[in-house]
Backbone of each chain as ProteinMPNN parsed JSONL, in Angstrom:
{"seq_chain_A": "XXXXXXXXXXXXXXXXXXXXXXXXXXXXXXXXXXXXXXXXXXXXXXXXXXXXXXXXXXXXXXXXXXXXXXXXXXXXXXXXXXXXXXXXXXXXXXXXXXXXXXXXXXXXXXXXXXXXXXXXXXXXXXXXXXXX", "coords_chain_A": {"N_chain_A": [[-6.209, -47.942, 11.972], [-4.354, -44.948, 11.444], [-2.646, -43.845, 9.109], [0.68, -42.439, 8.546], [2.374, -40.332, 7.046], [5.56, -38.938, 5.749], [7.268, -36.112, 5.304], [7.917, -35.113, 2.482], [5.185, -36.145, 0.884], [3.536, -34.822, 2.684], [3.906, -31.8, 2.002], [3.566, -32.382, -0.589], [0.646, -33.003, -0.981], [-0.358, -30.61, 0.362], [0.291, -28.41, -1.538], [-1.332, -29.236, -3.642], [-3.919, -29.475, -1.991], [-3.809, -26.232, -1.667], [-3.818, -25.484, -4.717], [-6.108, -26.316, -5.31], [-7.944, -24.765, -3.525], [-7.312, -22.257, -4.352], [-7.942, -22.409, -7.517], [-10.798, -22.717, -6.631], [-11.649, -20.624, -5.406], [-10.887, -18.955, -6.957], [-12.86, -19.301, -9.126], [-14.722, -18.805, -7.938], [-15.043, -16.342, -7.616], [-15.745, -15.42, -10.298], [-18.164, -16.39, -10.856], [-19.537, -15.256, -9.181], [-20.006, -16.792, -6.894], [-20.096, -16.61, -4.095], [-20.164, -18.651, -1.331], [-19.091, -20.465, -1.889], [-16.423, -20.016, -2.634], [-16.101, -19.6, 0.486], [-16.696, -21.692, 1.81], [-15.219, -23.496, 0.315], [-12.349, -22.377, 1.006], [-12.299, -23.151, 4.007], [-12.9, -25.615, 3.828], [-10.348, -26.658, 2.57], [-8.35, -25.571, 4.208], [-9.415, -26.863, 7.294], [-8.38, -29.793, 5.87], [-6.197, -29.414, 5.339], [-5.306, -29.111, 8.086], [-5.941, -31.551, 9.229], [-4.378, -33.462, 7.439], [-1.926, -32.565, 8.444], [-1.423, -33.396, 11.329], [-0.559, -36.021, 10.476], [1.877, -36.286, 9.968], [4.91, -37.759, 10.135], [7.473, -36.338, 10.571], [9.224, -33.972, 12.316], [7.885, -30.429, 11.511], [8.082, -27.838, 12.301], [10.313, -26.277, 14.051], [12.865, -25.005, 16.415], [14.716, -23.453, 15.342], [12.978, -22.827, 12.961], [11.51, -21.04, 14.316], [13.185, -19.357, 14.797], [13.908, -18.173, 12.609], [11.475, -17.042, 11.8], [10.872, -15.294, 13.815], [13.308, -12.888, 13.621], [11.933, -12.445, 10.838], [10.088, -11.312, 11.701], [10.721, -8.714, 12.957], [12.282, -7.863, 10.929], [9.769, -7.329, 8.862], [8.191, -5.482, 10.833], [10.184, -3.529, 11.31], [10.457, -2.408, 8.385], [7.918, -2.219, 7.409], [6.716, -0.25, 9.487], [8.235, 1.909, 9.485], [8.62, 2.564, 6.087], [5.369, 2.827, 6.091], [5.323, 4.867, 7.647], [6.693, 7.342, 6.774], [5.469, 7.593, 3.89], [3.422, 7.92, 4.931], [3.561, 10.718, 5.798], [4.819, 11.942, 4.034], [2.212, 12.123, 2.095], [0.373, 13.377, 3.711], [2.094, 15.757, 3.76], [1.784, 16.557, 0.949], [-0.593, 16.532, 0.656], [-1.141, 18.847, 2.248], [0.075, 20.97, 0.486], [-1.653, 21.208, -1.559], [-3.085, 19.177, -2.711], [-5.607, 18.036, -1.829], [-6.881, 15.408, -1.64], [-4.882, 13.733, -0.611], [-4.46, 14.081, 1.738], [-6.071, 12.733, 3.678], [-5.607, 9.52, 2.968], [-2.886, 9.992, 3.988], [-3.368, 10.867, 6.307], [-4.251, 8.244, 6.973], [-2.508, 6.273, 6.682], [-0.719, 7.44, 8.678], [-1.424, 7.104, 10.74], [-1.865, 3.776, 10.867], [0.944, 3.02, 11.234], [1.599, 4.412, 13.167], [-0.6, 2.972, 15.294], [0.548, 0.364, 14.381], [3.229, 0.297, 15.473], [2.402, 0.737, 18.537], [0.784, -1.943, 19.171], [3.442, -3.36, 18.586], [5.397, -2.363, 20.962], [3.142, -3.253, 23.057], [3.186, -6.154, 22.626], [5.884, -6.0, 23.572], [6.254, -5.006, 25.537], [5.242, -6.922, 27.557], [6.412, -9.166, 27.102], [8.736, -8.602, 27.764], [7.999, -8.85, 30.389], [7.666, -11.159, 30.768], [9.589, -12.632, 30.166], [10.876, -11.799, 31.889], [11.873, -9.326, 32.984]], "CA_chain_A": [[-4.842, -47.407, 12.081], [-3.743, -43.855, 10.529], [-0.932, -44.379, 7.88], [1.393, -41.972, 8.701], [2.458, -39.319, 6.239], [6.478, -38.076, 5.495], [7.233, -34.665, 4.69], [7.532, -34.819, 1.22], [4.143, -36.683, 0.301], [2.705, -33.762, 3.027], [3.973, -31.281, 1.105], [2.531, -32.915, -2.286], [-0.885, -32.61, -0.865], [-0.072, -29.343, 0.903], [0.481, -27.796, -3.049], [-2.491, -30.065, -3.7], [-4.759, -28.256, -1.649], [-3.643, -24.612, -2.265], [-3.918, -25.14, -6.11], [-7.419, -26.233, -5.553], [-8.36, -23.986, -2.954], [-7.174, -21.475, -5.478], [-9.17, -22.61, -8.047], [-12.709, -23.2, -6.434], [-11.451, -19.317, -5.148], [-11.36, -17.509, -8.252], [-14.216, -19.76, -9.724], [-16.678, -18.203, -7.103], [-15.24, -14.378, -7.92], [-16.194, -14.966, -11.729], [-19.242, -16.906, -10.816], [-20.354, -14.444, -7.729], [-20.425, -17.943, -5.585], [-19.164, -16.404, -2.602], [-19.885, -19.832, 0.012], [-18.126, -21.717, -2.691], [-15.278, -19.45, -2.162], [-15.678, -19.19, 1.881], [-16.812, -23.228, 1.579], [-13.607, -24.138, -0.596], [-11.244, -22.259, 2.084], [-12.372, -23.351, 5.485], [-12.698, -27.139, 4.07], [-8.779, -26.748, 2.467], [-7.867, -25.48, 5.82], [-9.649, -28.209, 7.633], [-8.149, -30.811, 5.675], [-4.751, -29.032, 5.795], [-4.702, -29.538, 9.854], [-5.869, -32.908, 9.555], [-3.049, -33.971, 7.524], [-0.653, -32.325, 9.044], [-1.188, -34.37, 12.287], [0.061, -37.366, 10.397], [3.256, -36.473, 9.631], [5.781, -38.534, 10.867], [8.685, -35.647, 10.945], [8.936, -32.448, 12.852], [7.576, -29.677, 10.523], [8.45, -26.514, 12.689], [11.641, -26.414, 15.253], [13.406, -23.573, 17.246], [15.298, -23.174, 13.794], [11.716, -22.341, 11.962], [10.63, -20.365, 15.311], [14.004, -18.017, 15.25], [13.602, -17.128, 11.857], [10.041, -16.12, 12.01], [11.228, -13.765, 14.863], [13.884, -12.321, 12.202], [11.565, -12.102, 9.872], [8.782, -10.299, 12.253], [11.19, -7.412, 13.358], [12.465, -7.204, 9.788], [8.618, -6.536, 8.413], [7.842, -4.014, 11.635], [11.16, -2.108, 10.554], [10.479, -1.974, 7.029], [6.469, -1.722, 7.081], [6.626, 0.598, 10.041], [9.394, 2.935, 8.767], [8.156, 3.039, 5.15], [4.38, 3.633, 6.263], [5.015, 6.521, 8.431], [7.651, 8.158, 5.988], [4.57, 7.795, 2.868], [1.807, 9.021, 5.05], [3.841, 11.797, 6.374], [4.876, 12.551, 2.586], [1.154, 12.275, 1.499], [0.165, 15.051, 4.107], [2.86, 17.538, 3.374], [1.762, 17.035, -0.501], [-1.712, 17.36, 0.459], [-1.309, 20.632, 2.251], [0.161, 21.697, -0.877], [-2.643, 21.625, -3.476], [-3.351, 18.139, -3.342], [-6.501, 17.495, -0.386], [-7.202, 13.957, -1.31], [-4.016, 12.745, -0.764], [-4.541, 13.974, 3.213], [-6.717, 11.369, 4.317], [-4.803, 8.912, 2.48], [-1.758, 10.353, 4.256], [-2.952, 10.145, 7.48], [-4.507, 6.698, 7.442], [-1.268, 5.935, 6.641], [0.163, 7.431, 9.608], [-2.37, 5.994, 11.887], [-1.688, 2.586, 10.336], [2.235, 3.464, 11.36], [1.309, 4.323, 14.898], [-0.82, 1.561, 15.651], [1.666, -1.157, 14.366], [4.329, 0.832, 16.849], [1.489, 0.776, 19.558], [0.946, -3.195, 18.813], [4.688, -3.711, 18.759], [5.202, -1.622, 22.078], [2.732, -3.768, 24.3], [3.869, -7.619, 23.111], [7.177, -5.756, 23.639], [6.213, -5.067, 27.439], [4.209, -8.251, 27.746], [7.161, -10.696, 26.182], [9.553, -8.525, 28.822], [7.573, -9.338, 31.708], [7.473, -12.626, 30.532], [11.196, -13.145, 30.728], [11.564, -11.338, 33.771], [12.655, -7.974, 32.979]], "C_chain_A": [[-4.66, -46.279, 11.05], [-2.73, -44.149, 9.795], [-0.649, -42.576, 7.884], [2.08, -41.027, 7.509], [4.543, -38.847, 6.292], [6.096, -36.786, 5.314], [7.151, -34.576, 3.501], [5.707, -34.982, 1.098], [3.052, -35.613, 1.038], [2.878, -32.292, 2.352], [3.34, -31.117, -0.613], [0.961, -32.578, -2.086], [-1.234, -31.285, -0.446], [-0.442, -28.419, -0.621], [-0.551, -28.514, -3.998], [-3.966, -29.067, -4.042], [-4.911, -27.182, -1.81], [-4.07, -24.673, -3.371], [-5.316, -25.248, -5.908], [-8.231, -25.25, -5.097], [-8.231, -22.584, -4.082], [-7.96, -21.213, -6.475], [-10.54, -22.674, -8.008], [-12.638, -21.096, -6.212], [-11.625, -18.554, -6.285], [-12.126, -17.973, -9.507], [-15.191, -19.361, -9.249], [-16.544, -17.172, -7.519], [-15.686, -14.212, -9.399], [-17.219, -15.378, -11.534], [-20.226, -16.05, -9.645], [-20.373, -15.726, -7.056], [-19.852, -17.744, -4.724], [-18.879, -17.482, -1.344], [-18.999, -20.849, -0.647], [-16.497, -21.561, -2.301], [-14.577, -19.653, -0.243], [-15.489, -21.297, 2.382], [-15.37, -23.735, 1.619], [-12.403, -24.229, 0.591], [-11.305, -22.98, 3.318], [-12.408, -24.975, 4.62], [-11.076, -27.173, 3.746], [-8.622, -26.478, 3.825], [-8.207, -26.79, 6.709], [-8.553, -29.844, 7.363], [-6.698, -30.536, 5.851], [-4.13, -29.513, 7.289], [-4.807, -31.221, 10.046], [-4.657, -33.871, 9.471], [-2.203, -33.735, 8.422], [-0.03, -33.202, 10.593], [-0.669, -35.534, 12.228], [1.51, -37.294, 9.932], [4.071, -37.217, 10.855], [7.002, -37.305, 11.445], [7.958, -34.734, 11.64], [8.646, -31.668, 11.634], [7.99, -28.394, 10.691], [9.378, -26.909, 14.043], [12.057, -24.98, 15.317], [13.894, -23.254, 16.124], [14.326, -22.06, 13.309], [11.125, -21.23, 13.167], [12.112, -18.831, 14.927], [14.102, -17.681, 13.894], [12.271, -16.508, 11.578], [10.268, -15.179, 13.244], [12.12, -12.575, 13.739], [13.004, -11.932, 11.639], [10.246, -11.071, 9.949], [9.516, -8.842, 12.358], [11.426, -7.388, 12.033], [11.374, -6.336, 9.596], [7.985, -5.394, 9.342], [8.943, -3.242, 11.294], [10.499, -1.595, 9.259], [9.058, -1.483, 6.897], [6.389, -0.667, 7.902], [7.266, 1.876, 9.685], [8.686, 3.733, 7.727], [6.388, 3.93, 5.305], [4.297, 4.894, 6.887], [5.989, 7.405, 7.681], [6.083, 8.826, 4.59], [3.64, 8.712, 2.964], [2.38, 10.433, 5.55], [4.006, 13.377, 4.509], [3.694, 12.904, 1.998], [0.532, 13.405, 2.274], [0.87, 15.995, 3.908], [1.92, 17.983, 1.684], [0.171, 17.358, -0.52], [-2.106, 18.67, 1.179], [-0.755, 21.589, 1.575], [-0.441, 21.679, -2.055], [-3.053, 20.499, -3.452], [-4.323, 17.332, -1.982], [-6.471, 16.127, 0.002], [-6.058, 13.163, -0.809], [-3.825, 12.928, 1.522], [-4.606, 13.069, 3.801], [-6.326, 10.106, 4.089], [-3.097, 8.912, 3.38], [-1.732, 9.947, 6.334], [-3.659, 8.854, 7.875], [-3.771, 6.05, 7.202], [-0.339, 5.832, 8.14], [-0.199, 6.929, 10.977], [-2.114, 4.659, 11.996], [-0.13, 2.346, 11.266], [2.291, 3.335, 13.362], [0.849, 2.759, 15.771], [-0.284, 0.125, 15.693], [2.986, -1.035, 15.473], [3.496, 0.233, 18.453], [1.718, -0.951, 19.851], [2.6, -4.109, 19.611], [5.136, -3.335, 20.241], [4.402, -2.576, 23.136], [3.277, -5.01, 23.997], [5.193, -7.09, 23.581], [7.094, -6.018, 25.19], [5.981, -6.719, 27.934], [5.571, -9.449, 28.116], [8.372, -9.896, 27.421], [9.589, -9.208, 30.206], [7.725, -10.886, 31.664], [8.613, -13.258, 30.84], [11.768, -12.44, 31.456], [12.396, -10.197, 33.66], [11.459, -7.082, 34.263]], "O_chain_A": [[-4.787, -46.562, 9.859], [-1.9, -44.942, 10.239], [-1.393, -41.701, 7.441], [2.368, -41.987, 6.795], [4.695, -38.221, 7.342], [4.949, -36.356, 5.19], [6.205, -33.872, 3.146], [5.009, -33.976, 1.222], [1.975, -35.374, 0.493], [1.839, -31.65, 2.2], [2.922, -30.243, -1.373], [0.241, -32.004, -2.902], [-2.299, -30.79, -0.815], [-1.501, -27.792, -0.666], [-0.474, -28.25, -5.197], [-4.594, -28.504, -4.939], [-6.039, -26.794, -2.115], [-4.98, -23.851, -3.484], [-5.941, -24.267, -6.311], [-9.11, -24.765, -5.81], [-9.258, -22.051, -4.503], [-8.617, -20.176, -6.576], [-11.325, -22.688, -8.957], [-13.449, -20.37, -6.785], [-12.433, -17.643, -6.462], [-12.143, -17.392, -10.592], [-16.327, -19.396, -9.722], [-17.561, -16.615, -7.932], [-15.984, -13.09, -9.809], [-17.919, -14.626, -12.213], [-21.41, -16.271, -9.39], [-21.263, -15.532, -6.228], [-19.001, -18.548, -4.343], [-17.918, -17.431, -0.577], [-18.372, -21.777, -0.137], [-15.669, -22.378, -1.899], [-13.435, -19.771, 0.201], [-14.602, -21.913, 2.974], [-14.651, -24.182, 2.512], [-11.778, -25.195, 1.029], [-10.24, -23.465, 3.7], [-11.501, -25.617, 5.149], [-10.404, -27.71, 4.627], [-8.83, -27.415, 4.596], [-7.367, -27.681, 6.829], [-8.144, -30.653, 8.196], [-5.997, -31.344, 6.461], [-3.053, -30.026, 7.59], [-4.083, -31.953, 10.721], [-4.093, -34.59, 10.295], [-1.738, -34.599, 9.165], [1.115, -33.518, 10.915], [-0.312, -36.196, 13.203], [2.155, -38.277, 9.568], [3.885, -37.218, 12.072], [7.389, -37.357, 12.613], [6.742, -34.56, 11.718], [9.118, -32.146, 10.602], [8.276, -27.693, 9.721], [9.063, -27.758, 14.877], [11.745, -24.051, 14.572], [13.164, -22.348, 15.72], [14.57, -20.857, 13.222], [10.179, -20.543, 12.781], [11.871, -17.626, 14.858], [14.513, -16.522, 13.855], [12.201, -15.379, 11.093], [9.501, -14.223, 13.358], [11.575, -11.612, 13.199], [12.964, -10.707, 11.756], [9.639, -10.412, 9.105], [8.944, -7.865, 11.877], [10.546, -6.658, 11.578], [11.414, -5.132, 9.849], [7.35, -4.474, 8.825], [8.647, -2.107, 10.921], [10.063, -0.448, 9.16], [8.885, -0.407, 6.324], [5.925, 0.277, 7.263], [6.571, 2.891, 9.641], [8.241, 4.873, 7.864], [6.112, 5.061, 4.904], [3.45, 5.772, 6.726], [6.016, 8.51, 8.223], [5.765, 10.002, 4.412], [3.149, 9.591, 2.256], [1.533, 11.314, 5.696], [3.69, 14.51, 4.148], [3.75, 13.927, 1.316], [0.151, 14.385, 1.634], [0.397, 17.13, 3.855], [1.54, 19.092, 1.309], [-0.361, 18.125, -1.323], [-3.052, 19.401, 0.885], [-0.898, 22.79, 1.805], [-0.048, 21.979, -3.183], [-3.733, 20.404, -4.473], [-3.936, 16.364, -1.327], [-6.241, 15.611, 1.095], [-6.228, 11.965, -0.583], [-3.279, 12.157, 2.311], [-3.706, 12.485, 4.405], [-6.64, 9.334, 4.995], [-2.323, 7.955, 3.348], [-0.995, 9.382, 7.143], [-3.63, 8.458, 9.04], [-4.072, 4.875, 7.416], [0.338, 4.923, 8.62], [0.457, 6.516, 11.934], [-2.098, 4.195, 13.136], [-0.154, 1.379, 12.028], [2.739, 2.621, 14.259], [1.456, 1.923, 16.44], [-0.451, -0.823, 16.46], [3.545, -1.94, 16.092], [4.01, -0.542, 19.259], [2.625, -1.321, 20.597], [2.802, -4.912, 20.522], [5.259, -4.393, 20.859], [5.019, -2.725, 24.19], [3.996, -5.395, 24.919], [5.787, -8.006, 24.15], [7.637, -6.89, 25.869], [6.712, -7.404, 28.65], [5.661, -10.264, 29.034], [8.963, -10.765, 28.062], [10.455, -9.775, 30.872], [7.894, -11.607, 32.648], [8.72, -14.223, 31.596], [12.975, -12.393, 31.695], [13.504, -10.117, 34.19], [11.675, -5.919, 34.602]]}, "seq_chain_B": "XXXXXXXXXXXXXXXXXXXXXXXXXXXXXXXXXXXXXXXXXXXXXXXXXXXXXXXXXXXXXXXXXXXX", "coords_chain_B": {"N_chain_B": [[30.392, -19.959, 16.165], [32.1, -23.263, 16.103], [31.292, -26.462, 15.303], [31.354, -29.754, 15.78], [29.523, -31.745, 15.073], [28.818, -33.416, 12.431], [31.016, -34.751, 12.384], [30.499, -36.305, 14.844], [27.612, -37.612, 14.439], [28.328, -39.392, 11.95], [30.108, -40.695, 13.285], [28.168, -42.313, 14.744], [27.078, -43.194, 12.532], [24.741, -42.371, 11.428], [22.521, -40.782, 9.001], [21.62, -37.214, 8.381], [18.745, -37.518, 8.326], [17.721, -39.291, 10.31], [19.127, -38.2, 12.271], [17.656, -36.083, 12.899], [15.197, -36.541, 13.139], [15.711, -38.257, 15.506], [16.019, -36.253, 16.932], [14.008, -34.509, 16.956], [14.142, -32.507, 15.551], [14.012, -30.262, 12.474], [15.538, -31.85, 8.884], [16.713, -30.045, 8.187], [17.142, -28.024, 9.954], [19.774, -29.397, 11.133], [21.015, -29.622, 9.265], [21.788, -26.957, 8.999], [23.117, -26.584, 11.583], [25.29, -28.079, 11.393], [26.674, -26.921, 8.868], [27.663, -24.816, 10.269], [25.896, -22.447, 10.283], [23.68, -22.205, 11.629], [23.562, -21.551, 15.3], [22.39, -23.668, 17.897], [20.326, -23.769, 20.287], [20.185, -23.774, 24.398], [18.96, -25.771, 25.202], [18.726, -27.521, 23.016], [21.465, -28.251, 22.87], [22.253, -29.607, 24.481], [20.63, -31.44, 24.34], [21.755, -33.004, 21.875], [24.052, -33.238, 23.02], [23.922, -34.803, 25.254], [22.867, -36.979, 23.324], [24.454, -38.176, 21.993], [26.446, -38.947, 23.78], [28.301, -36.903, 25.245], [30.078, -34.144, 25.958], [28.75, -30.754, 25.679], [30.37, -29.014, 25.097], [32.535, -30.976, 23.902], [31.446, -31.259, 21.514], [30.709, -28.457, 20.906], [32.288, -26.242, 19.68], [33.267, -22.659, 20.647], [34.18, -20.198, 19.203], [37.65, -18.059, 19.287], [37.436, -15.117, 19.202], [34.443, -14.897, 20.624], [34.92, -16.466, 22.642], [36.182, -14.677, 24.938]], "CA_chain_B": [[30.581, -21.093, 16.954], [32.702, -24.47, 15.188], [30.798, -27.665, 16.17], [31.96, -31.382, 15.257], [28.2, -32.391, 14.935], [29.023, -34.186, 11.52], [32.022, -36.209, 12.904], [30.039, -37.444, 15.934], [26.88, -38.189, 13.566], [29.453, -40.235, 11.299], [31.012, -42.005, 13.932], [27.092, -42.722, 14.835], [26.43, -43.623, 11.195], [23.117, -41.756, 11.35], [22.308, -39.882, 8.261], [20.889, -35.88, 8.672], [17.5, -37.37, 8.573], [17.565, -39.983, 10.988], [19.814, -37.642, 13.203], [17.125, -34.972, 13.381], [13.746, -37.71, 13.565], [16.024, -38.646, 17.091], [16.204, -35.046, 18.23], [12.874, -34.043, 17.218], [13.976, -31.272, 14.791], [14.294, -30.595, 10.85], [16.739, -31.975, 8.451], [17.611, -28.459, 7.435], [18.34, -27.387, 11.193], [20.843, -30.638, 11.256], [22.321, -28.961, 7.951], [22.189, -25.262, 9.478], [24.578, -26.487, 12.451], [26.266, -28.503, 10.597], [27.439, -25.859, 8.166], [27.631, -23.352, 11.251], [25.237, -21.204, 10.224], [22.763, -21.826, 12.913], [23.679, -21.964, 16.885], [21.174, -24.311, 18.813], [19.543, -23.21, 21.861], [20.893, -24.318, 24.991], [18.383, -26.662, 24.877], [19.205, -28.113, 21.873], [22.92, -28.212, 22.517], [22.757, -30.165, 25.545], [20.085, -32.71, 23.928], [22.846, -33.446, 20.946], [25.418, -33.777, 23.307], [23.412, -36.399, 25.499], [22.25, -38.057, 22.338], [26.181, -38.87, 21.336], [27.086, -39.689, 25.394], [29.622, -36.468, 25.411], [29.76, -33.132, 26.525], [28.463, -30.177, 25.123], [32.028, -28.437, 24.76], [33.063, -31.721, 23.296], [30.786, -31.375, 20.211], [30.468, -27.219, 20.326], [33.871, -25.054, 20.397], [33.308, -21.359, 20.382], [35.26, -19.231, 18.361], [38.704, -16.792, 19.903], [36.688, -14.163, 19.853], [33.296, -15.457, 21.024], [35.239, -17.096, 24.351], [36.493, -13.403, 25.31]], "C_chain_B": [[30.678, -22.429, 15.983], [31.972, -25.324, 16.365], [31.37, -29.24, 15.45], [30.455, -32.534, 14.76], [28.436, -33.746, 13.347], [29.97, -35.078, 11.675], [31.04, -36.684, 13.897], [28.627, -38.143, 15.111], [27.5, -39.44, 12.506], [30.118, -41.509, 12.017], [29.822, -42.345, 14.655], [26.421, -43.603, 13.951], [25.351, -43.494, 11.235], [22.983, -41.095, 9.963], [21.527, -38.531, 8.9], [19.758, -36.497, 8.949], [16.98, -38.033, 9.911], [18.087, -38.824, 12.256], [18.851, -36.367, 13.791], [15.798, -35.255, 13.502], [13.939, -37.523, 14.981], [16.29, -37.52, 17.82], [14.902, -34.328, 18.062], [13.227, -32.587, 16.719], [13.914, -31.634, 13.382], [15.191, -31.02, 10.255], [17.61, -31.013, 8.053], [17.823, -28.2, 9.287], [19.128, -28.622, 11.255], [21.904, -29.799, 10.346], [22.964, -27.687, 8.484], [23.482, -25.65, 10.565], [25.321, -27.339, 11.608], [27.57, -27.7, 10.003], [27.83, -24.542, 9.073], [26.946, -22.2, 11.093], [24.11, -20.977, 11.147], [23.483, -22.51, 14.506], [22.558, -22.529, 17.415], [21.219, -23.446, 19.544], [20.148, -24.112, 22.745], [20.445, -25.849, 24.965], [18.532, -27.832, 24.13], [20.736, -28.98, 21.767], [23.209, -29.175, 23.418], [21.928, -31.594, 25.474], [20.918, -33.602, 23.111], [23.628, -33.991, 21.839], [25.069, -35.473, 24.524], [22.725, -37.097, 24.551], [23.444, -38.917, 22.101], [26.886, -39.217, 22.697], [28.482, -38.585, 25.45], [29.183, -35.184, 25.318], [29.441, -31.948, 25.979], [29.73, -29.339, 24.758], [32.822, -29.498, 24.085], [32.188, -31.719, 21.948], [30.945, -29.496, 19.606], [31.366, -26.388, 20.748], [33.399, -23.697, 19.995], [34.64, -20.646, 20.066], [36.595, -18.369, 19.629], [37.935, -16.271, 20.881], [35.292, -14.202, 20.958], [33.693, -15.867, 22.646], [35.539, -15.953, 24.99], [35.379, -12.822, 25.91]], "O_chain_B": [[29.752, -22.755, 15.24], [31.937, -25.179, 17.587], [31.788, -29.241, 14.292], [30.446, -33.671, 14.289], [28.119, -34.923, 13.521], [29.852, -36.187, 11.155], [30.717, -37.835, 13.604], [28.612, -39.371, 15.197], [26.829, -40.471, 12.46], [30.47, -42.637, 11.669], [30.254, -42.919, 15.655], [25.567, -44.449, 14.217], [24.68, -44.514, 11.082], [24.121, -40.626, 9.922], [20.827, -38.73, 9.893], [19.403, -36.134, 10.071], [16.049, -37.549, 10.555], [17.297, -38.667, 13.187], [19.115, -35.758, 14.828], [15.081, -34.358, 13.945], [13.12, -36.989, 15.728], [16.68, -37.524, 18.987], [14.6, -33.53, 18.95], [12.76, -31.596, 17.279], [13.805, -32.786, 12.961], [16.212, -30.743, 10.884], [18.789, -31.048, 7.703], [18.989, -28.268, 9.676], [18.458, -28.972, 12.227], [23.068, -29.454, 10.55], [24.154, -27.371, 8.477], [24.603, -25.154, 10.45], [26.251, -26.716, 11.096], [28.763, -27.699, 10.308], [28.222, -23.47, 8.614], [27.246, -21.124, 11.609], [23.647, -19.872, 11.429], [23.807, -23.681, 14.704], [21.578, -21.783, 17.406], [21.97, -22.471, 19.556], [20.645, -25.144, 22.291], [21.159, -26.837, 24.792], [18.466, -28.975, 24.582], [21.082, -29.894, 21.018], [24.317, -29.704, 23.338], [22.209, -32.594, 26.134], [20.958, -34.8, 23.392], [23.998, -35.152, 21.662], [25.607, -36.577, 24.596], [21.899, -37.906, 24.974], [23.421, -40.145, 22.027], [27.963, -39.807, 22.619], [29.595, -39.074, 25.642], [28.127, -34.911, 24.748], [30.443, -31.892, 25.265], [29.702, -29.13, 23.545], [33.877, -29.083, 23.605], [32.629, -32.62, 21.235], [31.182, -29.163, 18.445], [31.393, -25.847, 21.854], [33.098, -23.629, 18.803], [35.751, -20.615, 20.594], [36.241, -18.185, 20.793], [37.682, -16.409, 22.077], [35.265, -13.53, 21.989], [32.979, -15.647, 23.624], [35.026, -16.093, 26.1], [35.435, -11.665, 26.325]]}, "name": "protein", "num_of_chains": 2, "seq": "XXXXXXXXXXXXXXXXXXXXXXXXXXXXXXXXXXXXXXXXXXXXXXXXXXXXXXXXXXXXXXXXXXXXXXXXXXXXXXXXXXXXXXXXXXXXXXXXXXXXXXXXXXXXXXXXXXXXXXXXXXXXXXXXXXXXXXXXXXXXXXXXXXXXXXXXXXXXXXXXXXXXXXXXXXXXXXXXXXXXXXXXXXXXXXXXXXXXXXXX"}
């Protein structure tokens, strides 16, 4: 028989795991042990899903679903906006005296596009989906 | 949108936690309508109101403006 898990006590192990995962993490980057590092993560993860199946409560509800929508269009406004304003700024300033900041400027604005692009097809996709 | 969710929970004698175990959400969305800061889904609105045996307009009044 599984013994069943609350939210708190999944949480406790939740902040558990991260701290360790954390730790074995920036014990491999001073030690060069890179599988320790890739090791460390994929077993935290692992053990992360396992628990999580024993919780007794709900963990995510339409609640937790409609602000992660909120909080997606926020970051495409604000990341999309700001990146294509920077890289547009970094090419004007590098066709004034300053080259390096070109390429910089427009992998910026590429970056900008592509998250539009991105945004643009689930946009179609998620229309069709609800019948527009 | 004003809802009564905390009187009919009350006159259930459920606490938030128990009240949102039996709908299969969080105790914080129980609190969010509660306090009116979150609107369920229709979904949602029409599970509450057959959880308490009463009608979804009997638990969730929309505002003046909002009925316009």
């Amino acid at each position: 028989m599984v013994k069943k898990l609350n939210v708190k006590r999944y949480e406790l192990y939740r902040r558990a795991i991260m701290i360790a995962v954390a730790l074995l993490v920036g014990l491999s980057a001073v030690t060069g042990e890179f599988a320790l590092a890739i090791s460390s993560v994929v077993i935290g993860l692992l053990i992360l899903y396992s628990i999580k199946g024993r919780v007794e409560q709900v963990l995510v509800d339409e609640r937790a679903f409609k602000i992660s929508e909120k909080a997606s269009r926020r970051t495409i406004q604000v990341v999309g906006t700001v990146t294509a304003i920077v890289g547009l700024i970094m090419i004007v300033l590098g066709r004034g005296g300053y080259p390096a900041l070109t390429d910089f400027g427009m992998a910026l604005t590429y970056l900008a596009i592509f998250l539009l692009a991105v945004y643009l097809m689930f946009y179609r996709y998620y229309s069709w989906k609800f019948g527009e | 949108m004003k809802n009564k969710l905390r009187i009919y929970r009350a006159m259930h004698d459920l606490t938030q936690e128990e009240l949102a175990t039996r709908l299969g959400v969080t105790r914080q969305t129980i609190i969010a309508i509660e306090k009116g800061k979150y609107c369920p889904s229709l979904e949602l609105a029409f599970k509450i109101a057959r959880f308490f045996k009463a009608r979804v307009d009997d638990i969730f009044i929309p505002e003046e403006s909002e009925a316009q």
